[in-house]
C-alpha positions as CSV (number, residue, x, y, z in Angstrom):
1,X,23.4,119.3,34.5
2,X,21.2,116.5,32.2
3,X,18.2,115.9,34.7
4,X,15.4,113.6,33.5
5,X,12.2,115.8,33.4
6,X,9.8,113.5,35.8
7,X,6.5,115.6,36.4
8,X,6.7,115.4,40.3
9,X,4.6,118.2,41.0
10,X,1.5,120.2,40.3
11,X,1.7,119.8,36.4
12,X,-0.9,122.4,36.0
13,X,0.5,124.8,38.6
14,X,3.5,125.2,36.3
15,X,2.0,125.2,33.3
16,X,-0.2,127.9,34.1
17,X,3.0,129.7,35.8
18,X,4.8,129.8,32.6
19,X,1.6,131.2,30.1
20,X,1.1,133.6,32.7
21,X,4.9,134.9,32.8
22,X,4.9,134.9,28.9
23,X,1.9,137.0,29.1
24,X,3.7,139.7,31.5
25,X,6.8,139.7,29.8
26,X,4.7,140.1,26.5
27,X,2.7,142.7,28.2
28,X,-0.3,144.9,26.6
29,X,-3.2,143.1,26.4
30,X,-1.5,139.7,27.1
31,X,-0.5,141.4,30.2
32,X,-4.1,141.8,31.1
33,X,-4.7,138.1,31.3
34,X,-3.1,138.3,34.4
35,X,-4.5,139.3,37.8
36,X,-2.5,142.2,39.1
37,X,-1.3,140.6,42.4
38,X,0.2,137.8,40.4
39,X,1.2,140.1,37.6
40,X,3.0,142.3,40.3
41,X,4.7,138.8,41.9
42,X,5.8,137.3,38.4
43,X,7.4,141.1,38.1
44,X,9.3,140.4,41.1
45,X,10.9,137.7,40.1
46,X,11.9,139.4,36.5
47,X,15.3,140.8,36.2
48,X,15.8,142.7,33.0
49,X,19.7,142.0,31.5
50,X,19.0,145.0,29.0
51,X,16.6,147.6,27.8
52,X,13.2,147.9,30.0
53,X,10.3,144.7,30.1
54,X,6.9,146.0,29.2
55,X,6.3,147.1,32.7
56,X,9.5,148.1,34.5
57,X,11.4,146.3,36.9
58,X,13.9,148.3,39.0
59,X,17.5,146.7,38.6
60,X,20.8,147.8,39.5
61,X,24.0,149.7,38.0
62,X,26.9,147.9,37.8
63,X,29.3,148.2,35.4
64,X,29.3,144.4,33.7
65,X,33.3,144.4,33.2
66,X,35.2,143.6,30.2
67,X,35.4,140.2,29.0
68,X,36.9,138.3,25.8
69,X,36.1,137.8,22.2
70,X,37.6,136.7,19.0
71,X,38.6,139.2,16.1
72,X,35.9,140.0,13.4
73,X,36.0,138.0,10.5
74,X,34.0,137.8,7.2
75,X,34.4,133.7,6.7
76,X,31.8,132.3,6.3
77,X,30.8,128.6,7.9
78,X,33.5,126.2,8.6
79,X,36.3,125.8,11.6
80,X,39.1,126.6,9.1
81,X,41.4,129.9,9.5
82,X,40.9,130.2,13.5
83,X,43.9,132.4,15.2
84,X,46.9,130.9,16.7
85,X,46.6,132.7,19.9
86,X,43.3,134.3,22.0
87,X,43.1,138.4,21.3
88,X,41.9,140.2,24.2
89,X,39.7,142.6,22.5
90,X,39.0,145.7,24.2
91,X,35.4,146.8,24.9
92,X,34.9,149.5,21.9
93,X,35.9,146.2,19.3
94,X,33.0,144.5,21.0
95,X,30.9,147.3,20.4
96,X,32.1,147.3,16.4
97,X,30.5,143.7,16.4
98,X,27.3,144.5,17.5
99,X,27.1,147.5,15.6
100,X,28.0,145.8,12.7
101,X,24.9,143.3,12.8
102,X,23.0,147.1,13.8
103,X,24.3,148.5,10.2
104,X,23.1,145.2,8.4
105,X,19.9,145.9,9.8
106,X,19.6,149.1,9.3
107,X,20.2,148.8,5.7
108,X,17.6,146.3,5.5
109,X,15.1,148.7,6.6
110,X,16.4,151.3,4.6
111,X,15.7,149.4,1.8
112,X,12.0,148.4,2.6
113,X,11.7,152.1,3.4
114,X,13.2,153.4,0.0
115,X,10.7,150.9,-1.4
116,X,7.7,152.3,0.4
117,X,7.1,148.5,2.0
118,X,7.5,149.7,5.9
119,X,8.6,152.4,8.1
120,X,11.0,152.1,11.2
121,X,9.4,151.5,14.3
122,X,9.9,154.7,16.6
123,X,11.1,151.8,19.3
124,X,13.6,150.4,17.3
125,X,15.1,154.2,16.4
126,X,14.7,155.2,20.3
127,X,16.8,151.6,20.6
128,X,19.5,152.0,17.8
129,X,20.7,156.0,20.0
130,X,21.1,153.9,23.2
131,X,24.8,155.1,23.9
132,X,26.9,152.3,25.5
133,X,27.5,148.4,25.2
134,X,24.7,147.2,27.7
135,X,22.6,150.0,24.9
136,X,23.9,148.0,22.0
137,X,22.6,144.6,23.0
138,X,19.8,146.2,23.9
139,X,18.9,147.6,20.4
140,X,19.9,143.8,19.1
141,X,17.1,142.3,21.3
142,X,14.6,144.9,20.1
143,X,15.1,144.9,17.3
144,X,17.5,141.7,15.4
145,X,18.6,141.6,12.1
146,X,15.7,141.0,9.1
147,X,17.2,137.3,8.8
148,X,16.8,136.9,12.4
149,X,13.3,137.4,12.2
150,X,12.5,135.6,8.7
151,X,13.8,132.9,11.2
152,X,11.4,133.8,13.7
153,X,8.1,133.8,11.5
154,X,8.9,130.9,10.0
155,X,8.5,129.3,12.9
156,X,5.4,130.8,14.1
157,X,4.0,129.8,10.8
158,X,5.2,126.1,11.7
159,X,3.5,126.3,15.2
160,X,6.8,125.0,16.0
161,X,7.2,121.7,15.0
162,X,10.9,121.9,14.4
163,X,11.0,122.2,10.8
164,X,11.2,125.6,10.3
165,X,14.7,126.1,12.3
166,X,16.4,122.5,10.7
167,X,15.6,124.1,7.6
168,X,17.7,127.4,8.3
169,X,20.4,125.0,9.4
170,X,23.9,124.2,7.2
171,X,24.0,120.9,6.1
172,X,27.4,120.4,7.6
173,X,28.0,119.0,11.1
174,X,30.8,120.1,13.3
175,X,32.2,118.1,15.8
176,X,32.3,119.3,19.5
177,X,36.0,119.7,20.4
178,X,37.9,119.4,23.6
179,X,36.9,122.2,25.5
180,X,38.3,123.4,28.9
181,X,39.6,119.6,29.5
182,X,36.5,117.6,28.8
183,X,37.5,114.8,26.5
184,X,40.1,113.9,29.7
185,X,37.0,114.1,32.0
186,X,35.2,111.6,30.0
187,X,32.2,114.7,29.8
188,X,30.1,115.2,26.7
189,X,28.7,118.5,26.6
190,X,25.5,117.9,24.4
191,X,23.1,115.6,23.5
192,X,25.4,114.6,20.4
193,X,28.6,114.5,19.3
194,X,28.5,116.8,16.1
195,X,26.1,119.9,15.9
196,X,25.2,122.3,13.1
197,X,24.6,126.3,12.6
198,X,22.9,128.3,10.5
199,X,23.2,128.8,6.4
200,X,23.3,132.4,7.2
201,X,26.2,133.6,9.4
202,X,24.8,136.4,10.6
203,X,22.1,134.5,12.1
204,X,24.8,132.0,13.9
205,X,26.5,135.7,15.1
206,X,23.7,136.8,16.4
207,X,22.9,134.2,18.8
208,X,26.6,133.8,19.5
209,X,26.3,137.4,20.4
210,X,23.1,136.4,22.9
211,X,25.6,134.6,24.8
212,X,28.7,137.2,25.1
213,X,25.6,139.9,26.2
214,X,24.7,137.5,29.2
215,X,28.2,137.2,29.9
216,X,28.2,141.3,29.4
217,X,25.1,142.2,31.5
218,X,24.4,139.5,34.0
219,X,26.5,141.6,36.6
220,X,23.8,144.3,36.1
221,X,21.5,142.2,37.9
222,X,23.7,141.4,40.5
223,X,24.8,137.3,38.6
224,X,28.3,137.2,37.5
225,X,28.4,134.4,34.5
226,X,31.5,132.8,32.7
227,X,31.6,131.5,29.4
228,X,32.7,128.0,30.7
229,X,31.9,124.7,30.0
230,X,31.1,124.9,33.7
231,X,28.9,127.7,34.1
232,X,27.0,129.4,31.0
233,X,27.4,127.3,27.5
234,X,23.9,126.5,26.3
235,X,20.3,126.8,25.8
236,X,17.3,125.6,25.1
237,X,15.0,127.1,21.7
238,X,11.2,126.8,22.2
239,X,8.5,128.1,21.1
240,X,5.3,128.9,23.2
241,X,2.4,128.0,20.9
242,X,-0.4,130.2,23.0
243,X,1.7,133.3,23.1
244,X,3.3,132.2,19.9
245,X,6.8,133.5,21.1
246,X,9.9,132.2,19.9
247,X,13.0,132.0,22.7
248,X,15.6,130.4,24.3
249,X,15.8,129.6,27.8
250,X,19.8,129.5,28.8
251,X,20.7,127.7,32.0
252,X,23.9,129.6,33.9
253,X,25.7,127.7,37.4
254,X,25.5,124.2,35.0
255,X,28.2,122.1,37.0
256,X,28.7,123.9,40.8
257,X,31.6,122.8,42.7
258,X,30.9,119.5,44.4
259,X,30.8,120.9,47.8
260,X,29.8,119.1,51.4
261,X,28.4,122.2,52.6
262,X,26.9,124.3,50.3
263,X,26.4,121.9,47.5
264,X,26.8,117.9,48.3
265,X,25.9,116.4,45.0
266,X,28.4,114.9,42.9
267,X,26.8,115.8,39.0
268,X,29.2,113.2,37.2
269,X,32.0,113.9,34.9
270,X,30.9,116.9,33.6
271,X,31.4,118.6,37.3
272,X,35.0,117.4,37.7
273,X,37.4,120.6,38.0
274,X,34.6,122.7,38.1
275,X,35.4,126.2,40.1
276,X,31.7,127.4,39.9
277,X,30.9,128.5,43.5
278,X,26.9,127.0,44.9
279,X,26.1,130.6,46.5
280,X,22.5,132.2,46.4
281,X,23.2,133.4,43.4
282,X,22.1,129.9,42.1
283,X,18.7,131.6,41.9
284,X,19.2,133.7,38.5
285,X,20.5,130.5,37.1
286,X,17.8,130.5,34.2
287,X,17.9,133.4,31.5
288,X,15.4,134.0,29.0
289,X,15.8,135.5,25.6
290,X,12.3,136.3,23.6
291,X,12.3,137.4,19.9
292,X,9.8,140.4,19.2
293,X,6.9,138.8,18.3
294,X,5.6,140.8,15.0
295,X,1.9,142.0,15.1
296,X,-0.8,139.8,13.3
297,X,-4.7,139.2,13.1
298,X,-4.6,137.5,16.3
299,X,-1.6,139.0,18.0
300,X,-0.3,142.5,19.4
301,X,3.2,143.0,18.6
302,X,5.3,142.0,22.1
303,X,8.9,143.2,22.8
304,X,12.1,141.0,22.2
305,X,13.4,140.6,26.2
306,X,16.6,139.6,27.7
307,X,16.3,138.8,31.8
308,X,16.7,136.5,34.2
309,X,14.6,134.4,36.2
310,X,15.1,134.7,39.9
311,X,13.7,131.5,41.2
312,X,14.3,132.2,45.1
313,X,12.3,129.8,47.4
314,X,9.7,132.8,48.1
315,X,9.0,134.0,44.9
316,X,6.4,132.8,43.0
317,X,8.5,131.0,40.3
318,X,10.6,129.7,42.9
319,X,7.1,127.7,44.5
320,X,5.7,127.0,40.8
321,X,7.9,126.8,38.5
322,X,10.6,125.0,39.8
323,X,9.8,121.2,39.6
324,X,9.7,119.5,43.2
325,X,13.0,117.7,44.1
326,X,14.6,120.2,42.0
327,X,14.6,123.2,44.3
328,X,18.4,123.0,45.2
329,X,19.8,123.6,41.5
330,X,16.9,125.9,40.8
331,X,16.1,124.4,36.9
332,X,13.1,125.6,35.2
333,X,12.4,123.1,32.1
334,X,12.3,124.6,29.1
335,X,9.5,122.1,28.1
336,X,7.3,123.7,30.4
337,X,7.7,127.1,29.0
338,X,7.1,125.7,25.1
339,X,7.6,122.9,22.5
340,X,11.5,122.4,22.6
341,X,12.8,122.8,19.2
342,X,16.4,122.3,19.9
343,X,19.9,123.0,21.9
344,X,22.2,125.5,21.5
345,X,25.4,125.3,22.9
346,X,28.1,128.3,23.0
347,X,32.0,127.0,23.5
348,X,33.0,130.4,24.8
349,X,36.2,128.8,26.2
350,X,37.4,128.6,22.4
351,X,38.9,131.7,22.2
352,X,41.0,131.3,19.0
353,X,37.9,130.8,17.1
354,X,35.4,133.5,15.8
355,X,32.4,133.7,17.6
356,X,30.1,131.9,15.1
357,X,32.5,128.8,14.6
358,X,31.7,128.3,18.9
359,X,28.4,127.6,17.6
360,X,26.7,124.3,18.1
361,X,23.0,123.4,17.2
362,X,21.4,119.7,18.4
């Protein structure tokens, strides 16, 4: 849902919310910043999607279910060659693709290590022997591929002014399809009509892949999302210049059911047909995805993280985080978390396309 960002509330309440939840979810001696009663009521409101946060949050079990992807292909960029008909693709082929961009980092390192440059990080091995899908992703969020995190320094070094990722991007623009009936609805999904990915495909993969983990592991803490143009198709990339973290915040539950109970707000054309259920699971609407942040002069190294936000009306992002007049769809504004640096948005309703070609960058 497109909401003009209008500073309502306590600007500095929320501002000082969001460093002090990068500095937990950083943890070490970021984490320290923060009082412990606080620390312990940002925790709260932390839901870990995979792998543990610096300081562990209890979640549940569930088994995330299967879910749908395309066929692995080696093209590189462009919407040519996409299959006739969706392939359901059982769970173990999922796991190939996320083992694949695994391999390609492993080599990497074996490389560096054959050439005496560094060593693999005990974390990273202790992450690649997680057994298991939700395992998998985890290892990808600790640890992503090299040109993942060339992409990730480069914009620390750019204090993120944008530059850094519009230079990793192709020069070719893609224009948004019809997806899930939205050129009948009159809806336009992004900001523009075209978008871009990256030069380097495994880097376009990779956060393709961020989205089919949510889809994956979001049951886990108790937040069934969909791939739809409806509920969970893009993101936000920021970059929090005190904690000098690279992210995205994702936004899940984007068009609810117009409902004259539990949801009376008609969101334009973007919410017509919707099926998305307002239910109080509206809370874990906002997702956040950090890159490992690499250990420097002025830094300790921080974990890549994967969780959701549960912004209920009495937790502590819920009351300062959450804008006023805003408390009903639950947004947090990526702005107030860092320096936007651009939209990604994920067509996972395209099922005859590789996963990399439902890419969109704005």
């Amino acid at each position: 849902m497109a909401v003009v960002r209008s500073y309502t509330g306590d600007r500095d309440l929320q501002t000082a919310c969001a460093r002090d939840l990068l500095a937990v979810l950083s943890g070490g001696i970021d984490a320290q910043d923060v009082a412990p009663p606080r620390a312990d009521a940002l925790r709260s409101c932390i839901r870990p999607l995979v792998g543990k946060l610096p300081v562990e949050v209890s979640s549940g079990s569930q088994d995330p279910g299967s879910f749908e992807v395309d066929q692995e292909s080696s093209r590189l960029d462009g919407d040519e060659g996409a299959s006739s008909t969706p392939v359901l693709i059982s769970r173990s082929s999922v796991r190939k693709l996320v083992t694949d961009l695994l391999d390609t980092q492993g080599r990497g390192e074996n490389r560096k290590r054959n050439s005496g440059v560094v060593k693999q990080s005990r974390s990273g091995r202790q992450a690649g022997q997680e057994s298991g899908l939700e395992g998998r992703f985890g290892a990808l969020v600790a640890q992503p591929p090299a040109e993942v995190m060339a992409l990730v320094r480069a914009v620390d070094t750019q204090r993120g002014n944008g530059s850094a990722l519009r230079r990793a991007l192709s020069p070719s623009h893609f224009e948004f399809p019809d997806c899930e009936g939205s050129t009948e609805a009159c809806c336009q999904l992004a900001r523009a009509p075209t978008g871009q990915r990256f030069s380097k495909q495994v880097v376009s993969r990779y956060f393709a892949l961020l989205f089919e983990a949510i889809a994956a592991t979001a049951p886990v803490a108790g937040f069934p999302v969909n791939l739809s143009r409806f509920d969970l198709f893009h993101g936000h990339f920021l970059y929090a210049r005190e904690s000098r973290r690279f992210g995205i915040l994702f936004h899940a539950r984007e068009y609810p059911a117009e409902d004259p109970e539990a949801f009376p707000v008609n969101l334009g054309y973007c919410q017509r047909g919707s099926k998305v259920r307002y239910d109080e699971t509206m809370n874990l609407r906002n997702l956040l995805w950090l890159a490992p942040r690499e250990a420097s002069v002025a830094r300790a190294r921080a974990p890549g993280v994967l969780c959701a936000l549960d912004t209920r009306p009495d937790g502590i992002l819920g009351a300062e985080l959450v804008v006023e007049g805003l408390q009903l769809v639950h947004t947090i504004f990526e702005g107030d978390l860092g320096v936007l640096l651009g939209d990604v948005n994920y067509l996972g309703a395209l099922k005859r396309r590789r996963l990399e070609q439902r890419l969109f960058i704005c």
